[in-house]
C-alpha positions, 0 to 999 in steps of 0.5 A: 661451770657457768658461776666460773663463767660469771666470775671470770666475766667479772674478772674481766670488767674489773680488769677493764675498770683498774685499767681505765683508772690507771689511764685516768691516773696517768692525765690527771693534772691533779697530783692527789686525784692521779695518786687516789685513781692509783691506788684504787686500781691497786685495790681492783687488782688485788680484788682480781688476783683473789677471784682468779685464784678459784676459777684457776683452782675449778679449771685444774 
């Protein structure tokens, strides 16, 4: 239970981070920083969706 524990507070800090570029995205006056902080969100998120699926799985 406590590596689950560990993933999902991982989870969550990457979650937080994608988030943050996002928001950072979302200001930038810069049209190719805003697209680069954009897609790396997009990588945190695809980098959350393949974790959460074995913590989902050890939950059942």
């Amino acid at each position: 239970m406590q590596n689950n524990q560990e993933i999902q507070q991982c989870i969550d800090q990457c979650t937080q981070l994608a988030n943050q570029l996002r928001s950072l995205s979302k200001n930038s006056q810069n049209q190719m920083m805003s697209d680069h902080l954009f897609e790396g969100a997009h990588h945190i998120d695809l980098c959350v969706t393949e974790c959460s699926y074995p913590v989902q799985k050890a939950n059942q």
